[in-house]
Every structure is written in C-alpha cells, then in structure tokens.
Phi, psi and omega in degrees: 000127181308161165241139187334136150308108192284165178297176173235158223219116165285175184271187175284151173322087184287332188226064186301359187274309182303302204289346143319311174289332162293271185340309139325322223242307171327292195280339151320317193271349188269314164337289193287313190309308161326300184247241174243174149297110196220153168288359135312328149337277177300336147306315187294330187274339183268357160296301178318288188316282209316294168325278213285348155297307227266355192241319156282343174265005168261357183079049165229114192249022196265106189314326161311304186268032157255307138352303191286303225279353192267295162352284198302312204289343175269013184283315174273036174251160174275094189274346164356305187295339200246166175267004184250178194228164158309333152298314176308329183304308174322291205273338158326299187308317159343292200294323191290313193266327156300291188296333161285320175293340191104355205248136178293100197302329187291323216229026197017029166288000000 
C-alpha cells in the first residue's frame, strides 16, 4: 500500500505582510510570463496575496489549507478578463511557495 503524502508545514510568520508581497510580487510575475501580461493580473495576486496574509495571521502554516483556503475564497473573484481560474491561482500559489521552501513541486523532493 502506497504511504501518505506527509503535510507540509510552512515555519511561522515572522512577518505576514511582507511574505504576503513576496507572493504578490511572485505571482504577478508568474502571471505575465505564463500568457500575457494583463492588468487583471495584478487584481488576481493582490486577492490571492490578501487570502494567504490573512489565513497565516489567523495561524495557518499547513500548505495543503492555505491552498484550499485560496481556492475556495477565489471562486468570488471575476476571472471573465482572465486566462486563469482559481484552480490555476491555487496551484501557482503551491508552486511559488514549494519553491521558496526548496522542495521540487514535480517530485516532493
């Protein structure tokens, strides 16, 4: 029988506002470079940036649920302007934050 994936645990905030701008500032950049560059863009990261301060200064460092909660919370954003969905956002955000930790989002190294 295969074995779990174990969580991934971000450490705690020292700073949520700041590791909020990095994230912003990340995922903008992953935005444009993915498609075009849109000024919808910049709404989408700062919605995103917003869930994951506000979900680590309530004290969720578990990676799985910073996800879920950015997910659930972009379905009442208007993506019409955009090529992306709230799943793509989620898993940017995944990716962006795996990759800040060191861990190889393909393979969980």
């Amino acid at each position: 029988m295969a074995e779990p994936i174990p969580p991934i645990t971000l450490p705690p905030p020292q700073n949520a506002q700041q590791e909020g701008e990095w994230l912003r500032e990340a995922l903008v950049t992953w935005l444009d470079r993915e498609f075009i560059p849109e000024p919808v863009n910049q709404q989408i990261a700062r919605r995103a940036s917003q869930i994951f301060v506000r979900q680590r200064m309530e004290g969720e460092n578990d990676l799985g649920s910073l996800v879920i909660a950015i997910l659930t919370e972009m379905q009442a954003f208007d993506f019409r302007e955009s090529f992306y969905s709230e799943f793509a956002i989620a898993n940017a955000v995944s990716d962006l934050l795996l990759q800040s930790l060191g861990i190889d989002r393909c393979c969980g190294n």
